[in-house]
C-alpha positions as CSV (number, residue, x, y, z in Angstrom):
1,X,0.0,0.0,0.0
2,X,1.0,3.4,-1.1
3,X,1.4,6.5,1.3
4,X,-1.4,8.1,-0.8
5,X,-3.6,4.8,-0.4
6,X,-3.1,4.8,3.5
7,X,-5.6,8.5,2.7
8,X,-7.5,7.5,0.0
9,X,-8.5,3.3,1.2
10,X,-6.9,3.3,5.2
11,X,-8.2,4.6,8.0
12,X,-8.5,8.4,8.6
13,X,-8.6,10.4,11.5
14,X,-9.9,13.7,11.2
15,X,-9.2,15.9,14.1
16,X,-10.1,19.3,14.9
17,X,-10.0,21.7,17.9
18,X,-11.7,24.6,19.5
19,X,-10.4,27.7,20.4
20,X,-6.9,29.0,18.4
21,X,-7.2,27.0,15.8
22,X,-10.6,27.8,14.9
23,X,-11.2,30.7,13.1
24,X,-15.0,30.9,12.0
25,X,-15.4,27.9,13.8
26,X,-14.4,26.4,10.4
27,X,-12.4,23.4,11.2
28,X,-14.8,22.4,14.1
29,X,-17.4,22.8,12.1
30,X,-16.3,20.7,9.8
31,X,-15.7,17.7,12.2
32,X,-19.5,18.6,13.4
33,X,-20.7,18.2,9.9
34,X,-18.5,14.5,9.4
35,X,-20.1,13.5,12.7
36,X,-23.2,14.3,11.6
37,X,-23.6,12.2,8.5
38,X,-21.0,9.6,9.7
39,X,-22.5,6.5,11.1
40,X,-19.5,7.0,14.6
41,X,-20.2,6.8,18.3
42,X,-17.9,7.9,20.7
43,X,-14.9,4.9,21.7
44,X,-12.7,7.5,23.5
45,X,-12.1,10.7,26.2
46,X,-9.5,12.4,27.2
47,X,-9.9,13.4,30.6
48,X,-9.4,17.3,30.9
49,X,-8.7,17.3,34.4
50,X,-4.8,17.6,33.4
51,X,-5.1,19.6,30.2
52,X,-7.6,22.0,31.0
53,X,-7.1,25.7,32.8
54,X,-10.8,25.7,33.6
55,X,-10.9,29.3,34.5
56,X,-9.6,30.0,31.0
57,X,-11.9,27.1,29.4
58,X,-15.1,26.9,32.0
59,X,-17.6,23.5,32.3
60,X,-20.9,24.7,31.4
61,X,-24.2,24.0,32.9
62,X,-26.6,22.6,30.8
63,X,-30.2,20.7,31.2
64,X,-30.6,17.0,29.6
65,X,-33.3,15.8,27.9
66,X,-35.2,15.0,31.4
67,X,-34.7,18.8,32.4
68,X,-31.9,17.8,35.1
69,X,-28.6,20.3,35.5
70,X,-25.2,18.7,34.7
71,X,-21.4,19.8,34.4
72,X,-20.3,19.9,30.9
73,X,-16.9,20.0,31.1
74,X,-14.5,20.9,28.4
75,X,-13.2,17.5,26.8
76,X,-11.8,15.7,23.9
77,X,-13.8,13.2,22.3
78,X,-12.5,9.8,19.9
79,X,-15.2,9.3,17.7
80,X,-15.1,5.9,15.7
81,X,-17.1,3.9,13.1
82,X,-20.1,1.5,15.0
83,X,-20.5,-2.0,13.8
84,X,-23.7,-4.0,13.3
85,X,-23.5,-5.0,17.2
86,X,-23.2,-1.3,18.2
87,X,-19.7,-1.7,19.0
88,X,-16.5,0.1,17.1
89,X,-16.0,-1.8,13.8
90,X,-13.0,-4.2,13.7
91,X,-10.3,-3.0,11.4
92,X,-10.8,-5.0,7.8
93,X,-7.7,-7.3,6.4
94,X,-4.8,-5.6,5.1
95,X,-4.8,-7.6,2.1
96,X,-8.5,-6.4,1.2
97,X,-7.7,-2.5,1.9
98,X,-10.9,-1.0,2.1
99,X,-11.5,1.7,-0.4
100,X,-13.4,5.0,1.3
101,X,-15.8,6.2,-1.3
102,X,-19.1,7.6,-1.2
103,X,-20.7,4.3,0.2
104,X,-18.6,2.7,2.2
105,X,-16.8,5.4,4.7
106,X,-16.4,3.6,7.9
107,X,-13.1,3.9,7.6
108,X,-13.2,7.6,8.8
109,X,-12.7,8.3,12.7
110,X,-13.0,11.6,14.2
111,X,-11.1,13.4,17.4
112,X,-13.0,16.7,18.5
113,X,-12.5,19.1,21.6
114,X,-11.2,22.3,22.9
115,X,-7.6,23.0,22.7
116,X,-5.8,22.1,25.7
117,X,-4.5,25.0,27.9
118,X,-1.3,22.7,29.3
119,X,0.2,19.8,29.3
120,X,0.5,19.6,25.5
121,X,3.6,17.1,25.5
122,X,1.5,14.4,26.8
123,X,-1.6,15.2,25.5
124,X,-0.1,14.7,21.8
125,X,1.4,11.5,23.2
126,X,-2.0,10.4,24.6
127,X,-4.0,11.2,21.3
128,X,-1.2,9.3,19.4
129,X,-1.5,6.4,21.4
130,X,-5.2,6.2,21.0
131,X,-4.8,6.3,16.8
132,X,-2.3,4.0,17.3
133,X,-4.3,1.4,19.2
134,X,-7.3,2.1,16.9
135,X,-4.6,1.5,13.4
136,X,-5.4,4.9,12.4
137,X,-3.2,4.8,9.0
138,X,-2.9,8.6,8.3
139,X,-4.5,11.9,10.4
140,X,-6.1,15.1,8.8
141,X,-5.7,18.0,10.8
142,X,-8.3,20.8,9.9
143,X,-7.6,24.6,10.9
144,X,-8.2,27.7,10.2
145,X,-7.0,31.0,10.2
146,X,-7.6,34.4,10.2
147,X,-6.4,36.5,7.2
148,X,-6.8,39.1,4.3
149,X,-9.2,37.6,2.3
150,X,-12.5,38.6,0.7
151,X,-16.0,37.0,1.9
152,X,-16.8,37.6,-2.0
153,X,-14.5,35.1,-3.1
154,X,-14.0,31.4,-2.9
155,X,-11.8,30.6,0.9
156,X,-8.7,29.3,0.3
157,X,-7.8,26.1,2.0
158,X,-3.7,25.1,2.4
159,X,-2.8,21.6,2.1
160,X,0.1,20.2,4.0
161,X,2.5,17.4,4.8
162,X,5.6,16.9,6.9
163,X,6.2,13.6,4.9
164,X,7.5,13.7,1.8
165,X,6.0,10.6,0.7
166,X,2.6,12.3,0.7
167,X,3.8,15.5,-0.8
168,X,5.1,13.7,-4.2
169,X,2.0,11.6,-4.3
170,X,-0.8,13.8,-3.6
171,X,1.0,17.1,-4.8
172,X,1.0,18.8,-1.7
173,X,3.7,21.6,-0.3
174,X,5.7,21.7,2.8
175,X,4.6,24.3,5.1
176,X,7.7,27.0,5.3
177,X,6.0,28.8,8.7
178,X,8.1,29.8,11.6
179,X,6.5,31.3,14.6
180,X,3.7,30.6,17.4
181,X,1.9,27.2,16.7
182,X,-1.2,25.5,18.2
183,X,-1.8,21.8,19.2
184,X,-2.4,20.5,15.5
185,X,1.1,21.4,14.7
186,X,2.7,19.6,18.2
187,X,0.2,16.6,17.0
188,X,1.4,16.3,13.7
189,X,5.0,16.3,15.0
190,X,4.0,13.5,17.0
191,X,2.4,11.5,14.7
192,X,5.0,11.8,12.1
193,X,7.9,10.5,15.1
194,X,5.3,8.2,15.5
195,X,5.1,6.5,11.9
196,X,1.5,8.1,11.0
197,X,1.7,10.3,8.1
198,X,-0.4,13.5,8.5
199,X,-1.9,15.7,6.3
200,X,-2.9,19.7,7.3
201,X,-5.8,21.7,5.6
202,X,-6.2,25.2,6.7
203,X,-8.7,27.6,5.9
204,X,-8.6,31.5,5.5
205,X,-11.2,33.3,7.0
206,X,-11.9,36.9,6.3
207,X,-10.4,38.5,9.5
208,X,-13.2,41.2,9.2
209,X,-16.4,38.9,10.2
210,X,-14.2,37.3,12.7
211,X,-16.9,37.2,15.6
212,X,-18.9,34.7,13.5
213,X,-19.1,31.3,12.5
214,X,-18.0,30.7,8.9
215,X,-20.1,28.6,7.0
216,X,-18.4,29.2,4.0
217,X,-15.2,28.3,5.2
218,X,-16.6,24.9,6.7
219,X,-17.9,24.1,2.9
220,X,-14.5,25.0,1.6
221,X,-12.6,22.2,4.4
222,X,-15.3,19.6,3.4
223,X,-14.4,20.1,-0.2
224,X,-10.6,20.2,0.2
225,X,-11.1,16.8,2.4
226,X,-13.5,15.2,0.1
227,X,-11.2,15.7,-2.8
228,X,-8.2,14.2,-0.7
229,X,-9.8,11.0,0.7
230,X,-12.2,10.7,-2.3
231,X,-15.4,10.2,-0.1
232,X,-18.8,11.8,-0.9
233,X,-19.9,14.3,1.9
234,X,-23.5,15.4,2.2
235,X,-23.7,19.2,2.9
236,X,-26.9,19.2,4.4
237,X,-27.7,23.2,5.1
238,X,-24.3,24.2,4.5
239,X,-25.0,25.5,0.9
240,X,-28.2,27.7,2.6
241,X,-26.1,28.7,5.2
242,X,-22.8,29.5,3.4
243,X,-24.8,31.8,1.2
244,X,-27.0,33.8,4.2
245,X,-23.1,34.0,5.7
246,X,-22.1,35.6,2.1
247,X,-25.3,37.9,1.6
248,X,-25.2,38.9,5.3
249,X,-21.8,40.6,5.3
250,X,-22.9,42.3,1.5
251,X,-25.5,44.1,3.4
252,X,-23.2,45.0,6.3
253,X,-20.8,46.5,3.9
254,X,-23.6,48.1,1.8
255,X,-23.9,50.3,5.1
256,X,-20.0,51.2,5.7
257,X,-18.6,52.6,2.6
258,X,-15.3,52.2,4.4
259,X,-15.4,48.5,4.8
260,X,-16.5,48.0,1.3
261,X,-13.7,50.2,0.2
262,X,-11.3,47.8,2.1
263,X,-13.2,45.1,0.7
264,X,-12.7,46.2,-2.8
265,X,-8.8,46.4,-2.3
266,X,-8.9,42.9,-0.9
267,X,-11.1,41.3,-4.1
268,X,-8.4,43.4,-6.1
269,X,-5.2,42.0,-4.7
270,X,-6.9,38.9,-4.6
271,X,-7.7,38.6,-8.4
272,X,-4.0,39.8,-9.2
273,X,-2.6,36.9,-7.2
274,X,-5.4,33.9,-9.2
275,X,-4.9,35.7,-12.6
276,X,-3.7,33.7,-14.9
277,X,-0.8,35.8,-16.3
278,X,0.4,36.1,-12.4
279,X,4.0,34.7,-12.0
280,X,5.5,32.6,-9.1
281,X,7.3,34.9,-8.1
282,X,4.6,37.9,-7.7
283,X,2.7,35.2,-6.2
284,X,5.7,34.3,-3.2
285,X,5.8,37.7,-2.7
286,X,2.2,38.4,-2.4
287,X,2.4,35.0,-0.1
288,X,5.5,36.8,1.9
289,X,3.8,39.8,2.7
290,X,0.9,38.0,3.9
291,X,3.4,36.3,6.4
292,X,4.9,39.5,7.3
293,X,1.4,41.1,8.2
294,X,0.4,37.4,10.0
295,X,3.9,37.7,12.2
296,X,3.2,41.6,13.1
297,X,-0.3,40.7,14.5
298,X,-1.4,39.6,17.5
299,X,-3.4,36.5,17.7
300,X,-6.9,37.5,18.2
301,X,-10.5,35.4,17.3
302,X,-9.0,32.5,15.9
303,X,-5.6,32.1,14.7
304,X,-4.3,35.2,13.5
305,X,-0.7,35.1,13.6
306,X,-0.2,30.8,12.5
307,X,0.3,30.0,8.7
308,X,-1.0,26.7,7.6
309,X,1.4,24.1,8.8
């Protein structure tokens, strides 16, 4: 089996985080979406009691379906395929990969949660373990980030690999970053020490409608990962959503000629750097400048100063 098969016919993880990672809620969203249509039932937690600041990250109170008050406490969740008996699905014959495609996607297992305030060392190494005891064959780590982008236009989404196996197979680039990181990066470090080959997809977000989820940008992760593991993913209201998200800031900016003048500048430099007769190299610099900007600000709603790693 091929690096690229261990994506396209192994089994996946797909792992996402709350919090500093998250910009738009895009990457979380994402997993939401997965776990939605995804026949998976939870197989794993980490406990947070040694990861968790809880006065940065509170437990919530919240009423369960017979009206009774619980703790809701902030956690990371291992979500894996069920089997006909209701329990985790046994990993099939390596001889007889299974190919993920449209109907047949148990091979896809989700990790979900808020990023861990401490402890990040052994929380990578307890995460790892848990793929590694489940045979995860490769790890997907969705993010997102702020930057300037338009709304208007389609959201970029940067595909990465550590490992160059999966780089000359599935075309990807190595990430050239240097700077603050969050936990997907001291993850993916792990897994790759580990023998997992990772993959990271990060979305831009427009850093101006920062305070609200981004639809959009959840749509763009789902296509980028759909594309990469070739399996079909229902939208559901995603399409519906993406575009009230779209149409909602057009009015907004209808209202501030200021923002749609910065808005203009943004589809402009934006256009320059897609057209057609743009070279590499006014694209790398276009792509440096960005980095410059990303470095001189601070992180704020989301994951303003990290570059897709």
């Amino acid at each position: 089996m091929t690096t690229s098969d261990l994506f396209r016919g192994g089994r996946l993880l797909v792992v996402a985080f709350e919090g500093w990672n998250d910009a738009g809620e895009a990457a979380s969203g994402a997993v939401r979406s997965l776990k939605q249509v995804l026949d998976v039932m939870p197989i794993a937690d980490i406990d947070p009691e040694d990861y968790y600041d809880f006065q940065l990250n509170r437990p919530m109170i919240e009423l369960d379906e017979e009206g009774n008050r619980r703790l809701q406490w902030p956690s990371v969740t291992l979500f894996g395929p069920v089997g006909d008996d209701g329990m985790p699905r046994e990993r099939p014959s390596t001889d007889s990969p299974l190919d993920v495609s449209g109907d047949n996607h148990e091979n896809i297992y989700l990790l979900l949660g808020t990023e861990p305030s401490r402890g990040w060392k052994t929380f990578a190494t307890e995460t790892i373990d848990q793929a590694l005891a489940a045979d995860i064959t490769g790890i997907i780590l969705l993010g997102a980030l702020l930057a300037d982008v338009p709304h208007t236009r389609p959201i970029a989404v940067h595909a990465s690999s550590e490992n160059p196996d999966v780089r000359d197979e599935l075309g990807l680039e190595r990430s050239t970053y240097e700077g603050p990181v969050g936990i997907l990066s001291v993850i993916a470090s792990a897994a790759e020490e580990a023998g997992i080959p990772t993959v990271s997809l990060w979305a831009s977000v427009p850093h101006y409608v920062h305070n609200a989820p981004s639809p959009k940008a959840t749509l763009a992760l789902l296509d980028r990962l759909e594309e990469l593991v070739d399996v079909v993913i229902p939208r559901g209201d995603l399409l519906d959503e993406s575009r009230a998200w779209e149409e909602g800031i057009d009015t907004l900016a209808g209202e501030d000629d200021e923002m749609t003048a910065y808005i203009s500048q943004l589809e402009t430099a934006r256009d320059a750097v897609e057209a057609p007769e743009a070279s590499g190299e006014a694209i790398a610099q276009e792509f440096e400048r960005y980095l410059r900007r990303r470095r001189d600000d601070p992180p704020a709603g989301g994951v303003a100063g990290e570059n897709p790693v």
